[in-house]
C-alpha positions, 0 to 999 in steps of 0.5 A, a space after each residue: 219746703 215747697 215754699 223755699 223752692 219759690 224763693 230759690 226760684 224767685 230769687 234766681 229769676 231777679 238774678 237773671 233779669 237784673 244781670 242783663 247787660 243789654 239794657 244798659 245804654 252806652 253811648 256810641 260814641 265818645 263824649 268830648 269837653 264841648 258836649 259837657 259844656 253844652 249839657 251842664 249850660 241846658 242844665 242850669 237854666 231849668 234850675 233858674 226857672 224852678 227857683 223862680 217858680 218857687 220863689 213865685 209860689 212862695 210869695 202867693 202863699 205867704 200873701 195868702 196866708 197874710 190876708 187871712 191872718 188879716 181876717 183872723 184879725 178883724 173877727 177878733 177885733 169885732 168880737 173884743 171890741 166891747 170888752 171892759 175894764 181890764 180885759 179892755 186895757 190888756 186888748 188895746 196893749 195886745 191889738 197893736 202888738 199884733 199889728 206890728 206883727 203883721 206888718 212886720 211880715 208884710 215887709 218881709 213878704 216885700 223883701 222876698 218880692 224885690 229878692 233876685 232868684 237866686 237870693 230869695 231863699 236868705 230872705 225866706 228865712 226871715 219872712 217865715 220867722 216874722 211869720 211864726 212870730 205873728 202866727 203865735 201872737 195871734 193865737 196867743 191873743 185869740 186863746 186870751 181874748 
């Protein structure tokens, strides 16, 4: 009983408070077509910055996450380079596999570089498919070998 007076109480407070009208702003004057001109112009210019921004981030993170696969790579290469027999074969088939792989994600990377900002999104697409597709084969090859 006590306990839903509260609520009853709690509930009537959140009512007053969220009907007070004061705090809605309300321009003092009227908005004319050349103030909307002016604001949607402002608008579109940080939106231009943030996608360049991200599209800036984009690249260091791939660049990034390519120079590790790089390593990766090499750690695997070390470590499979006295293999023989047919372990040896299957390797020398896998490394270059895995090479054109990762150079085929570098070229992507490039694509996104000389993207403009506004079409470097179409390009991420491509740039994280090559990525995947090397991702996998690298761990493809490091859980065979």
């Amino acid at each position: 009983m006590i306990r839903s007076k509260w609520m009853l109480m709690l509930a009537g407070l959140l009512a007053a408070i969220g009907c007070d009208q004061s705090r809605i702003d309300r321009p003092s004057s009227k908005v004319t077509s050349e103030d909307v001109r002016r604001d949607v112009g402002q608008a579109g210019k940080p939106t231009t910055a943030q996608t360049e921004q991200t599209k800036d981030e984009y690249q260091q993170q791939l660049d990034t996450r390519l120079k590790g696969m790089d390593a990766e790579i090499a750690i695997l290469y070390e470590k499979n380079r006295d293999l023989k027999g047919n372990a040896k074969a299957e390797w020398e088939r896998t490394l270059p596999e895995l090479q054109a792989k990762r150079d085929a994600a570098y070229a992507r990377l490039a694509e996104v570089r000389q993207s403009s900002a506004d079409g470097w999104r179409d390009m991420k697409t491509g740039a994280q498919l090559a990525w995947d597709d090397l991702d996998g084969a690298f761990r493809d090859a490091a859980r065979h070998f």
